[in-house]
N, CA and C of each residue as an Amber inpcrd file, in Angstrom:
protein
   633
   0.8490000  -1.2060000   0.0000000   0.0000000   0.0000000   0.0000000
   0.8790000   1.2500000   0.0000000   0.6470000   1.6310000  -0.7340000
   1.2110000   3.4450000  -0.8070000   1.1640000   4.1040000   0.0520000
   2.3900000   4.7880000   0.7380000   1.9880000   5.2600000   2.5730000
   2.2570000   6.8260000   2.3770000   1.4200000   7.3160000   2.3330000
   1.6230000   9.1330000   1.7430000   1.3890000   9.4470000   3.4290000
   2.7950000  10.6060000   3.4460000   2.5270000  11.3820000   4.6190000
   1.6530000  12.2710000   4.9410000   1.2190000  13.3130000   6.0990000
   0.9100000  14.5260000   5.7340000   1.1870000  15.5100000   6.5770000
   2.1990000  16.3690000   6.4970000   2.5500000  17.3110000   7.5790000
   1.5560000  17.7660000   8.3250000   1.9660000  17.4730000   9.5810000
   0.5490000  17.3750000  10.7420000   1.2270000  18.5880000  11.6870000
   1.4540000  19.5230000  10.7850000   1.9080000  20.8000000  12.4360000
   0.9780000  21.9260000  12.4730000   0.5480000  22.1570000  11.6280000
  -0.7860000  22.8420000  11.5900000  -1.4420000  22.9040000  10.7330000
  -3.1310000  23.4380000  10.0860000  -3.4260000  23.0700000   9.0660000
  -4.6880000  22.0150000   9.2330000  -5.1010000  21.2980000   8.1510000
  -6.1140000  20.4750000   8.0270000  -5.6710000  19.1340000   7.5290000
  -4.2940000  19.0270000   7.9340000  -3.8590000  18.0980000   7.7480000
  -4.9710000  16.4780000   8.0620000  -5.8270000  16.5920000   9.0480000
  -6.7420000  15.2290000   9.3060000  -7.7380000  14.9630000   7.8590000
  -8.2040000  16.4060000   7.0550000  -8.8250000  16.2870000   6.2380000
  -8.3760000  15.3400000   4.9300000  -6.9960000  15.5850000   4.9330000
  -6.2310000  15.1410000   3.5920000  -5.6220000  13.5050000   4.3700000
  -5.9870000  12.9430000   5.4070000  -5.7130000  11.8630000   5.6740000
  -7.0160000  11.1870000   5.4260000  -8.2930000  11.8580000   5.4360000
  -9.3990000  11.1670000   4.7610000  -9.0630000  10.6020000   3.6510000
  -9.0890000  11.9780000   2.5290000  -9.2930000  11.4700000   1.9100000
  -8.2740000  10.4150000   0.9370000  -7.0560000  10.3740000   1.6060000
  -6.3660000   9.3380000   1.2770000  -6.6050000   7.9060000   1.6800000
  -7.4460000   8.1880000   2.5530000  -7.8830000   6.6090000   2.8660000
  -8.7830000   6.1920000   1.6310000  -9.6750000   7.3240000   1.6260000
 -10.4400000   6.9220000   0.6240000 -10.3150000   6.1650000  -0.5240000
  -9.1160000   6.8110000  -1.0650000  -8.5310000   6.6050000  -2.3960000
  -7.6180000   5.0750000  -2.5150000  -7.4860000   4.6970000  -0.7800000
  -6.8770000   3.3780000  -0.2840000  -5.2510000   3.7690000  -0.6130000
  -5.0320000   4.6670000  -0.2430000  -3.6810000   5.0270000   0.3880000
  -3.7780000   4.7760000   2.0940000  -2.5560000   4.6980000   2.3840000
  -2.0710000   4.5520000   3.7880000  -1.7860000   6.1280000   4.0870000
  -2.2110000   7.0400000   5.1010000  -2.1510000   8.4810000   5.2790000
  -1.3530000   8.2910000   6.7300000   0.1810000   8.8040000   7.0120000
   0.4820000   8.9500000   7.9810000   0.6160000  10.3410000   8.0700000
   0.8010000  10.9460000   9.9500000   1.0390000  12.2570000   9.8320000
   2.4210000  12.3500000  10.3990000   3.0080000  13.6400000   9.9730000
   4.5770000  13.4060000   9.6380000   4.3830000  15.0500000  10.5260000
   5.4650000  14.6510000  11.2250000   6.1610000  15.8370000  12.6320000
   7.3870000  16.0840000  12.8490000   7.9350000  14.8030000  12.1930000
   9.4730000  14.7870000  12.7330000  10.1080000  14.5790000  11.2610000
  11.9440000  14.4670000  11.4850000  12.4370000  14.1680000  10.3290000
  12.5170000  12.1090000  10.3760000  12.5580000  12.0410000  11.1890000
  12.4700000  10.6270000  11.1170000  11.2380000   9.6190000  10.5590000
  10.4060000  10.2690000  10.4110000   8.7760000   9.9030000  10.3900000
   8.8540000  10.1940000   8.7580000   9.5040000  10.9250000   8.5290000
   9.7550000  11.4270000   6.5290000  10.2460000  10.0070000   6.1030000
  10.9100000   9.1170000   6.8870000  11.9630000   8.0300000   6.3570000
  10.9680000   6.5030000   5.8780000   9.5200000   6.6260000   6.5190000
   8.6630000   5.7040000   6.0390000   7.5640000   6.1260000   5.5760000
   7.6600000   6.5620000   4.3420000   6.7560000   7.1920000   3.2870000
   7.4430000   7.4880000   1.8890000   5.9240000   7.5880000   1.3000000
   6.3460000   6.9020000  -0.2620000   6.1810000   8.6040000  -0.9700000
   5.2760000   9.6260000   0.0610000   5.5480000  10.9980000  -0.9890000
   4.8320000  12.3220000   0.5980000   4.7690000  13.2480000   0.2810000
   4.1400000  14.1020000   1.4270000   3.3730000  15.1280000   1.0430000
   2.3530000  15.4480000   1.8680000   1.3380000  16.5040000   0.9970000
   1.5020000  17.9690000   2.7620000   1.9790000  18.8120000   1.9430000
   1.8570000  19.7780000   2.9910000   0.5900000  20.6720000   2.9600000
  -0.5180000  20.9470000   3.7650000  -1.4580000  20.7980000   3.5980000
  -1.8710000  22.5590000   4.1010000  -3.1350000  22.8430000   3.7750000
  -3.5790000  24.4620000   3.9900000  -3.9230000  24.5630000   5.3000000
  -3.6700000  25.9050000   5.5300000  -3.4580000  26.0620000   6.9660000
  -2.6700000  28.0470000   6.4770000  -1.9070000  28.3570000   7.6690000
  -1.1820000  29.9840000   7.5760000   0.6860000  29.4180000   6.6870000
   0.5180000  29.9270000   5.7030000   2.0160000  29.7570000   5.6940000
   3.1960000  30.3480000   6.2360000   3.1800000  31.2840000   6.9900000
   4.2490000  31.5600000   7.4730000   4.1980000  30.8240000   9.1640000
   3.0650000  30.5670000   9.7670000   3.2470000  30.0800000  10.6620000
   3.5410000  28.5330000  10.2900000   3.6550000  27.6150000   8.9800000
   3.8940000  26.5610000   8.5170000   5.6120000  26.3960000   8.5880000
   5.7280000  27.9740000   8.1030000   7.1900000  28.2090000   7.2530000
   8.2790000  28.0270000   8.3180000   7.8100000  28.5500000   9.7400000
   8.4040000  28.9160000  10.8450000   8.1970000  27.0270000  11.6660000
   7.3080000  26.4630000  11.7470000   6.9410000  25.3800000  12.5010000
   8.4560000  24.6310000  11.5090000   7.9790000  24.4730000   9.9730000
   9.1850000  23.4480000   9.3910000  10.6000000  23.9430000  10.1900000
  10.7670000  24.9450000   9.9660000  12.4330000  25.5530000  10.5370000
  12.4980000  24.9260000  12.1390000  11.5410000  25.5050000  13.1020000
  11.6070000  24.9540000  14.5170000  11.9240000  23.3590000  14.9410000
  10.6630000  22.4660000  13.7180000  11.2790000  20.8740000  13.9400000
  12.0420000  20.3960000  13.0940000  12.9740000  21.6340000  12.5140000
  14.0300000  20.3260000  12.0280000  13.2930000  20.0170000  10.5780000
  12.7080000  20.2610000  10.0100000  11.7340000  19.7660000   8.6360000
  11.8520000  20.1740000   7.4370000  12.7050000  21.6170000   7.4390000
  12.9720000  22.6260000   6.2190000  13.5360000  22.0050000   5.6580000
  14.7440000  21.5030000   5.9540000  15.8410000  21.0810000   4.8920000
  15.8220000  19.4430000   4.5870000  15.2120000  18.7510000   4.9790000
  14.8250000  17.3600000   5.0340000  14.2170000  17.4650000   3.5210000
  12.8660000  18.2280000   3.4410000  11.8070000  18.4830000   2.6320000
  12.6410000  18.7700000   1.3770000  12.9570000  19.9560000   1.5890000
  13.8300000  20.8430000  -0.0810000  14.8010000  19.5050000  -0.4150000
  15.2280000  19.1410000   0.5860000  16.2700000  17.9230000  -0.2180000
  15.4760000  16.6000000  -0.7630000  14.4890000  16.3750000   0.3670000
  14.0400000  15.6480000  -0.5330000  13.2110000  15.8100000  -2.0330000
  12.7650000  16.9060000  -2.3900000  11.7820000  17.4520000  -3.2470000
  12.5470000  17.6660000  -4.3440000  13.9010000  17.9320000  -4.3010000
  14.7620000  18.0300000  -5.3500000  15.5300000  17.3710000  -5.8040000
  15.4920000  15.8300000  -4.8120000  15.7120000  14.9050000  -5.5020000
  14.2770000  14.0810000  -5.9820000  13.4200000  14.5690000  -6.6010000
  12.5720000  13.7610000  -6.9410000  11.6260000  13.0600000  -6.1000000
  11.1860000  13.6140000  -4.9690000  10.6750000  12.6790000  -3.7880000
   9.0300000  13.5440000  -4.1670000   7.7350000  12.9040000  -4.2690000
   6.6160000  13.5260000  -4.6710000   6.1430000  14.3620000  -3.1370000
   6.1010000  15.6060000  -3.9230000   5.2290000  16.7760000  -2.8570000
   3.9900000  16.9690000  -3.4220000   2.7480000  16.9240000  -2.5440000
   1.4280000  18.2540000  -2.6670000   1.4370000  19.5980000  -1.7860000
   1.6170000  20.5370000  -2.3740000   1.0110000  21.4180000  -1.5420000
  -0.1370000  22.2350000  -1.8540000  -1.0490000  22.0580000  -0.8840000
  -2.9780000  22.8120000  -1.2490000  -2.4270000  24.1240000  -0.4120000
  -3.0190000  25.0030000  -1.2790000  -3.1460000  26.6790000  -0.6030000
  -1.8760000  26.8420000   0.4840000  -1.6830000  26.6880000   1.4260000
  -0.2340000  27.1420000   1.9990000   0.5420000  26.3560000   1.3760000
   0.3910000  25.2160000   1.3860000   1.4570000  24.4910000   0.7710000
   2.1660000  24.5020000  -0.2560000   1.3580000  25.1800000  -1.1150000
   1.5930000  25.8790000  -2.8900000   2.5050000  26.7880000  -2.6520000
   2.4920000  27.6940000  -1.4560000   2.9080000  29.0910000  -1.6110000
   4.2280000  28.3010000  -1.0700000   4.4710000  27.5130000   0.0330000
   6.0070000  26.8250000   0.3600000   6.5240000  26.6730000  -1.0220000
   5.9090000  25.9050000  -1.6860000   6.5390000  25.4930000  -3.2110000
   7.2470000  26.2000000  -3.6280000   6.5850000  27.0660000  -4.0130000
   7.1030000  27.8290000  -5.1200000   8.6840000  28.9210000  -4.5360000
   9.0630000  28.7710000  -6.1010000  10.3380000  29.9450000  -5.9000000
  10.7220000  31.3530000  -5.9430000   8.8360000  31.4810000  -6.4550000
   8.7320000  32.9940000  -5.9850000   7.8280000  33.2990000  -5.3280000
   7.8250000  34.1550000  -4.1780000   6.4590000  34.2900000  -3.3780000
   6.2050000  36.4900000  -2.7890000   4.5400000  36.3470000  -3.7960000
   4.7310000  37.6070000  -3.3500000   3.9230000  38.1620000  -2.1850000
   4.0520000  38.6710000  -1.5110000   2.9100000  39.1620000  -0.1180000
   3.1960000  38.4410000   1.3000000   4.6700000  39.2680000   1.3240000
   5.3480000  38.8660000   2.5600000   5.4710000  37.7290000   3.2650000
   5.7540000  36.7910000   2.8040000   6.1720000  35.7560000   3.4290000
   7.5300000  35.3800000   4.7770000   7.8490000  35.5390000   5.1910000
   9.2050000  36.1570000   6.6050000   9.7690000  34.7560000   6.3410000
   9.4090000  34.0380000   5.8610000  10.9560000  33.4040000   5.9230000
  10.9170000  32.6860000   4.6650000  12.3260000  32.0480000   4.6560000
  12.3580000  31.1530000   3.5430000  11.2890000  30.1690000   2.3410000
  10.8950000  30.3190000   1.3130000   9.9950000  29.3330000   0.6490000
  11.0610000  27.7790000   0.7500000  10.3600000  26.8910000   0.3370000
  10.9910000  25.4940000  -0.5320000  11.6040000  25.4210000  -1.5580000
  11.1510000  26.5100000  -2.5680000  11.2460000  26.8450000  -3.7570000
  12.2000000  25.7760000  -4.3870000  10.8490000  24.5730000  -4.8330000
  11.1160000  23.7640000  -5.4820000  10.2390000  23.7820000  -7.1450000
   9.3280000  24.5780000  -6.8090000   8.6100000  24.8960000  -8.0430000
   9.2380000  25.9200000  -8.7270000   9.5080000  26.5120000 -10.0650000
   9.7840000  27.5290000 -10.3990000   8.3430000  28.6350000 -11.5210000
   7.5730000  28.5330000 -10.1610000   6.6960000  29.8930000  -9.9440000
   6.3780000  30.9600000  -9.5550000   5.4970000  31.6530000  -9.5640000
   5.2770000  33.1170000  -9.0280000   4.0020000  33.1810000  -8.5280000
   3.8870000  33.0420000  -6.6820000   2.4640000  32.8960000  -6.4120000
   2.5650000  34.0290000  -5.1420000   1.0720000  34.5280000  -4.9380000
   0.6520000  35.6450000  -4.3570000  -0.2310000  35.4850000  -3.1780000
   0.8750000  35.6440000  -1.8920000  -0.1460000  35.0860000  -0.8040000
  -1.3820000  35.7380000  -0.6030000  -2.2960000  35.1540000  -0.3590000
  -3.6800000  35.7410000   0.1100000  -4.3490000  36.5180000  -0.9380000
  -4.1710000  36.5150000  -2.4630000  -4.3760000  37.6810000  -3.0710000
  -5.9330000  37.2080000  -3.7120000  -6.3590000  36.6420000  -3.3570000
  -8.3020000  36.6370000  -3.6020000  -8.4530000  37.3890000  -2.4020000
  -8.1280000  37.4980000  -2.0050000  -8.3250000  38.2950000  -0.5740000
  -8.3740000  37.9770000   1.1240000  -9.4010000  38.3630000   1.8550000
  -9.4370000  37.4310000   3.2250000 -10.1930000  36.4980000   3.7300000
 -10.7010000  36.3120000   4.4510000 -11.3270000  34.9700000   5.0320000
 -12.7820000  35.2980000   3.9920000 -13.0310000  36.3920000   4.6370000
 -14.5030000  36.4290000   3.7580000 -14.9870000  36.8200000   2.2680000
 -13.6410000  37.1880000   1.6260000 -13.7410000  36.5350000   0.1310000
 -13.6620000  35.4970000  -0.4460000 -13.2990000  34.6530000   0.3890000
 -13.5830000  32.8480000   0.1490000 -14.6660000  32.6470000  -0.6670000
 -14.3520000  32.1720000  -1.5980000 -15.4190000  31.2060000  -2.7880000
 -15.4530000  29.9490000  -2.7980000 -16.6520000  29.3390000  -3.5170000
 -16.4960000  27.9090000  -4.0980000 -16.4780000  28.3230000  -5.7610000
 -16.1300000  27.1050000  -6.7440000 -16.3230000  27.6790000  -8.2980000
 -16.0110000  26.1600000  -8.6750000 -16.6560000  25.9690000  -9.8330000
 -16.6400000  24.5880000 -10.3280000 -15.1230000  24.4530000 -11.2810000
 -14.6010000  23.6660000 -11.3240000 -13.3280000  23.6770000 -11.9320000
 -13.4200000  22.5730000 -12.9150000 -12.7660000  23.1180000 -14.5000000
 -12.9630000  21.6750000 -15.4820000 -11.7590000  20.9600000 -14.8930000
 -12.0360000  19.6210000 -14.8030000 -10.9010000  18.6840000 -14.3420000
 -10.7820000  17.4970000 -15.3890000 -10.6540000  17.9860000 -16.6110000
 -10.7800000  16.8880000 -17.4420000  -8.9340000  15.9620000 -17.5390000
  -8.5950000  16.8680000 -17.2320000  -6.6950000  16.4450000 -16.9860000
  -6.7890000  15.3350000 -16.1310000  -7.2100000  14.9140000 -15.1780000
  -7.0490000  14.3330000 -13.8380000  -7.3180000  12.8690000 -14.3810000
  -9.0980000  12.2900000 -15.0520000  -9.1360000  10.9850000 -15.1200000
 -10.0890000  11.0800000 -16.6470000 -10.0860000  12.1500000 -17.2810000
 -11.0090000  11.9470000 -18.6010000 -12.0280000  12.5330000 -18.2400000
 -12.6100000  12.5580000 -16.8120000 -13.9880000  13.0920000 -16.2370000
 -14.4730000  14.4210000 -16.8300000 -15.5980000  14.3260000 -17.4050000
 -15.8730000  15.7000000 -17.6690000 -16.6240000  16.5710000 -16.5460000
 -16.8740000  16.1850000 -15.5480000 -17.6930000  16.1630000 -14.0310000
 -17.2000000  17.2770000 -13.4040000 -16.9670000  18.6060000 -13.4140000
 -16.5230000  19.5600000 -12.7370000 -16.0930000  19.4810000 -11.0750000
 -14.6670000  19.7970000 -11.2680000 -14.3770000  19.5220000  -9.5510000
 -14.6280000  20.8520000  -8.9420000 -15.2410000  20.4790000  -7.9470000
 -15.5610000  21.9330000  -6.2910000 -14.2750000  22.3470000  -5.9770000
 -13.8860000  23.5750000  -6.2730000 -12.8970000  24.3960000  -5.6930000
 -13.1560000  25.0090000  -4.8390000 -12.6050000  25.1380000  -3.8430000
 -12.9220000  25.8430000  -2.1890000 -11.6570000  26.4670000  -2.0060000
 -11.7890000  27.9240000  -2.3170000 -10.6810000  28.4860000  -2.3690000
 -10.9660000  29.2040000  -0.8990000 -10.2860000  29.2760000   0.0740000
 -10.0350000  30.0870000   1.2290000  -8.8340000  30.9490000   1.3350000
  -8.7750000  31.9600000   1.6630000  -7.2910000  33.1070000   2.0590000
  -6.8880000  32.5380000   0.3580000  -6.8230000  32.2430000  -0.7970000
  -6.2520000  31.5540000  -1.1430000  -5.0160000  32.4850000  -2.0820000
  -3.8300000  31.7970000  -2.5000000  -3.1190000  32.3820000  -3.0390000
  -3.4490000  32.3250000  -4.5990000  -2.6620000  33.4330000  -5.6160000
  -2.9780000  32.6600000  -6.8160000  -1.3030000  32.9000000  -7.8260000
  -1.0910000  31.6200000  -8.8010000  -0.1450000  31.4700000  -9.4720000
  -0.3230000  32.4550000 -10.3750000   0.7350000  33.4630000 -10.0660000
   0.8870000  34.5890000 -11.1430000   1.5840000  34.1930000 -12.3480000
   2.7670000  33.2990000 -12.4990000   3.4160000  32.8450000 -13.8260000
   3.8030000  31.8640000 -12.9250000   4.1300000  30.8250000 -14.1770000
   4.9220000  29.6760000 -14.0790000   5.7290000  29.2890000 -15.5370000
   7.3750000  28.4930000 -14.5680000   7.9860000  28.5170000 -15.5340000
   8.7380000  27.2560000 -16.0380000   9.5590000  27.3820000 -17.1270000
  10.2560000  25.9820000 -17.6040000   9.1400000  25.0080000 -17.8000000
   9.2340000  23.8170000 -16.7790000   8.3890000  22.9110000 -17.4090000
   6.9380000  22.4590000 -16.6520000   6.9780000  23.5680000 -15.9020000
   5.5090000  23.2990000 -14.9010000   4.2360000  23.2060000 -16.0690000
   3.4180000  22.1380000 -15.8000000   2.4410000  22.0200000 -16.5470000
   0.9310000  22.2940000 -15.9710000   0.1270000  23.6660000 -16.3540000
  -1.1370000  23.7570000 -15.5000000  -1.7870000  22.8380000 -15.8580000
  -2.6130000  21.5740000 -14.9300000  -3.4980000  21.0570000 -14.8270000
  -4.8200000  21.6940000 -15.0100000  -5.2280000  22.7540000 -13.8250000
  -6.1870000  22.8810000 -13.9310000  -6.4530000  24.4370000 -13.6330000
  -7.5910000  25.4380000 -14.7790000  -7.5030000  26.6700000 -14.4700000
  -8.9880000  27.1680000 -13.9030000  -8.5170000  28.4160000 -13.2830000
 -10.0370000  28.8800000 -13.0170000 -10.2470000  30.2110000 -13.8520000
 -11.4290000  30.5280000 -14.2670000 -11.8160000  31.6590000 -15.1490000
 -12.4970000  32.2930000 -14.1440000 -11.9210000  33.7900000 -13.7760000
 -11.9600000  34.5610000 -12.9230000 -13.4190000  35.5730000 -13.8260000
 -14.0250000  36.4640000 -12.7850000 -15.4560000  37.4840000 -13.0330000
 -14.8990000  37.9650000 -14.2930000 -13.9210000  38.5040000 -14.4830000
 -13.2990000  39.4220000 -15.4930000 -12.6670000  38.4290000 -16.6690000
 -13.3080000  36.9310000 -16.4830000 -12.9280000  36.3570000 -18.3560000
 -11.9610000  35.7550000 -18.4010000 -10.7920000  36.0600000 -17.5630000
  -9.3800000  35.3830000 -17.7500000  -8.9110000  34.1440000 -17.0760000
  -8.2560000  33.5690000 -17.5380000  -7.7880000  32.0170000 -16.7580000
  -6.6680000  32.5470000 -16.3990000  -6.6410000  31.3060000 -15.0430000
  -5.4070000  31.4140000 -14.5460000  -5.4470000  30.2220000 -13.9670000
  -3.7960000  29.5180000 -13.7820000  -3.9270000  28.0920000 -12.9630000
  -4.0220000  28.2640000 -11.4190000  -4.8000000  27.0330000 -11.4150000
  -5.4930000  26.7270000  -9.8730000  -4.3650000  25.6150000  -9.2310000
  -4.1870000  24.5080000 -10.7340000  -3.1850000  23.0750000  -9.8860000
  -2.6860000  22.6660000 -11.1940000  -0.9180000  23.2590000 -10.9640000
  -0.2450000  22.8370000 -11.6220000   0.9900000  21.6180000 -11.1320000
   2.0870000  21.1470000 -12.3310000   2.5130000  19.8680000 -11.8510000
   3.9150000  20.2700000 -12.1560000   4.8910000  19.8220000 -11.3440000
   5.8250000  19.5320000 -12.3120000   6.8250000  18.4450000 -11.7820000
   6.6850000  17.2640000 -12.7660000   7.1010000  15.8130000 -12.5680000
   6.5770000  15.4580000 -11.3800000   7.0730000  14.9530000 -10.2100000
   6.4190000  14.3160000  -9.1440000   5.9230000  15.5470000  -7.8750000
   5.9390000  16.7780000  -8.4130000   5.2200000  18.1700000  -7.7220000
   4.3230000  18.4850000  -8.1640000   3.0840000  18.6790000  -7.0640000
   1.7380000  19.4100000  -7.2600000   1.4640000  20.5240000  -6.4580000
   0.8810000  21.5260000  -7.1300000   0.6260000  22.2930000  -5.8810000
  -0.2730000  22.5190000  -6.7360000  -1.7660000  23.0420000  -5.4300000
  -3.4030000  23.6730000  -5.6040000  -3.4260000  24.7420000  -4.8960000
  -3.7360000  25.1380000  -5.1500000  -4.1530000  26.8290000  -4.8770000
  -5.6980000  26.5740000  -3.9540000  -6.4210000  26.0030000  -4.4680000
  -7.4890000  25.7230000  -3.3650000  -7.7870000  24.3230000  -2.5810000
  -8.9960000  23.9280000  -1.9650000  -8.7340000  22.8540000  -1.1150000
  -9.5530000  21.9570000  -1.5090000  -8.9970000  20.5990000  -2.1140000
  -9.8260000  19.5830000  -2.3950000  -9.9560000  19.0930000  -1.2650000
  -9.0540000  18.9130000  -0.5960000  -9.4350000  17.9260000   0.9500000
 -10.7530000  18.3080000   1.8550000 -11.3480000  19.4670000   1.4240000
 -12.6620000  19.8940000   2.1320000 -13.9330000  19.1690000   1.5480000
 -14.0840000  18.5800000   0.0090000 -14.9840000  18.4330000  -0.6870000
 -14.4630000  16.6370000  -0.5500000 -15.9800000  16.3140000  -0.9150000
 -15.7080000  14.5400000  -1.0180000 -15.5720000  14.3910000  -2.2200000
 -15.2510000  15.3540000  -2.7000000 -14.1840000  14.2270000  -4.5890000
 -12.9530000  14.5010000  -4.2300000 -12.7280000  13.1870000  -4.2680000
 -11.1250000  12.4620000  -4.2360000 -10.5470000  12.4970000  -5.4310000
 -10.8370000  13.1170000  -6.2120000 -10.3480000  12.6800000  -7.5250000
  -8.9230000  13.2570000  -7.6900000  -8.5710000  14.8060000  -6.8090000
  -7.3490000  15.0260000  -7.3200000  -6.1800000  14.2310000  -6.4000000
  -6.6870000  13.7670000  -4.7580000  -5.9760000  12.9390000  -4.1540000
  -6.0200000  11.4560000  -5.1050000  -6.7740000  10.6310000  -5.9030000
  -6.2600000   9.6380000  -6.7280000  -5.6730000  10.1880000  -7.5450000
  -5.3960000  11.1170000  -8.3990000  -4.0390000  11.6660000  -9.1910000
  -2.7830000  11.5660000  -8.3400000  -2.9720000  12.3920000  -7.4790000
  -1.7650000  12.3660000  -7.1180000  -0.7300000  11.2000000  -6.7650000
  -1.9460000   9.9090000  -5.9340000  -1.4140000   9.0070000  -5.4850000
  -0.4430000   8.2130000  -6.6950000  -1.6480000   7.9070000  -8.2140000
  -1.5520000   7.2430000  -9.0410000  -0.7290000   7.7230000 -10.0470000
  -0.6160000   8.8780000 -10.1900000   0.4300000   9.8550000 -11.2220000
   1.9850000  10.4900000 -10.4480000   1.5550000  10.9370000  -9.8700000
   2.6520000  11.4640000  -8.7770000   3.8860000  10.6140000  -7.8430000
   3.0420000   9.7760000  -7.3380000   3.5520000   8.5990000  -6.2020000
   3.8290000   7.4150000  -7.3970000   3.4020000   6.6120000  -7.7710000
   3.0820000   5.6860000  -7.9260000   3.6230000   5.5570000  -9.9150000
   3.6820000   6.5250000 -10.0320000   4.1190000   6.7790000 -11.7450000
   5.2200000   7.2150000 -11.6630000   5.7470000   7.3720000 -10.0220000
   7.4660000   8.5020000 -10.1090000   8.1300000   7.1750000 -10.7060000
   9.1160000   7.3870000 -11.0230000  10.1460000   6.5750000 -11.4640000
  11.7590000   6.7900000 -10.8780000  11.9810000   7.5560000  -9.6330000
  13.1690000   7.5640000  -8.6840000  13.0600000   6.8370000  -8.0050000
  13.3210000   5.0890000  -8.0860000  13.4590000   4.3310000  -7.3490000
  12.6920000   3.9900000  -5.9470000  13.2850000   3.2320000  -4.9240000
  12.0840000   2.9170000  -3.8790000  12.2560000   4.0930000  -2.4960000
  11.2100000   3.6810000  -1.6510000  11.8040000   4.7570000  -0.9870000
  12.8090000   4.6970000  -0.0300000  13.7090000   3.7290000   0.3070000
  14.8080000   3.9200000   0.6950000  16.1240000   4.5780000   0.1510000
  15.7210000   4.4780000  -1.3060000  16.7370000   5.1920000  -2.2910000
  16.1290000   6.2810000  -2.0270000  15.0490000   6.5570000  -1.8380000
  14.5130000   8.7170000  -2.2250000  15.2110000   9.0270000  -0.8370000
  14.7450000   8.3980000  -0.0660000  14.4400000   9.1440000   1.6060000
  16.4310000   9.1830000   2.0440000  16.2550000  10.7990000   2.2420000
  17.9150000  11.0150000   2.9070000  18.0580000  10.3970000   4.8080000
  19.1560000   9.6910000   5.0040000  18.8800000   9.7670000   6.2720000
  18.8000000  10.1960000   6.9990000
């Protein structure tokens, strides 16, 4: 069974252990650097990112992560987790990103708690489905550019006409801008497991995982 972590230091991390069960993944929650060493990929999950940014640095987790992520080890990150990703981050972030993605994302820039939307998203990328996935965007950030070989999955068409990506990939990296783990379609947690995890091709995880 596929044992996907999920950074459990703050956040909704219990949500995204649902729905990995669902999908019949094994969902552990990951605190320490030692706990990184039995798992097959990690989803850092929505929640505040700078209080995320600051928790990784405090246990020891920052540099575990970036090393593993750049050697090929599969990351998700939903809404904070996106903004860790990426290698550019605009709207004050105080400490260090991951910057394993090479994007340009904008904390909080839909706005605050109470500009939170839902919006139907085409997800035909994911399994053929033409079935629109529930986007639950909260605080959420949004991908201003992306570069080299990041591929948008999936976009949202904003009041004013224009697309922009919601969940893009690149090789065994995902990051979403909003929160599937709130809605009961699993569909982008079975991508990830089945495309991401499970389609990587860097060996097992004793070869990924640094000691």
């Amino acid at each position: 069974m596929t044992r996907v972590g999920v950074l459990a230091l703050q956040g909704d991390f219990r949500e995204h252990a649902r729905s990995l069960r669902a999908v019949g993944a094994e969902a552990r929650e990951v605190r320490t650097p030692q706990e990184l060493q039995s798992i097959d990929a990690l989803i850092i999950p929505g929640g505040e990112s700078t209080t995320i940014a600051r928790l990784l640095l405090a246990y020891d987790l920052f540099e575990p992560i970036r090393t593993l992520g750049a050697n090929g080890f599969p990351l998700w990150g939903t809404c904070a987790g996106a903004v860790l990703l990426a290698d550019e981050v605009q709207g004050d972030l105080d400490r260090e990103p991951l910057a394993l993605m090479p994007m340009t994302i904008d904390r909080n820039a839909y706005g605050r708690q109470i500009d939170s939307f839902e919006a139907e998203l085409g997800a035909s990328t994911l399994n053929g489905s033409q079935a629109p996935f529930p986007g639950i965007f909260i605080r959420a950030p949004r991908i201003r550019e992306v570069r080299e070989d990041v591929e948008v999955l999936i976009e949202h068409t904003t009041e004013l006409g224009e697309s922009e990506p919601v969940a893009v990939r690149r090789g065994p990296l995902l990051a979403t801008t909003f929160h599937p783990e709130l809605t009961s379609d699993h569909r982008l947690h079975a991508y990830f497991v089945e495309s991401c995890v499970q389609g990587n091709s860097v060996g097992s995880r004793a070869e990924r995982v640094q000691p």
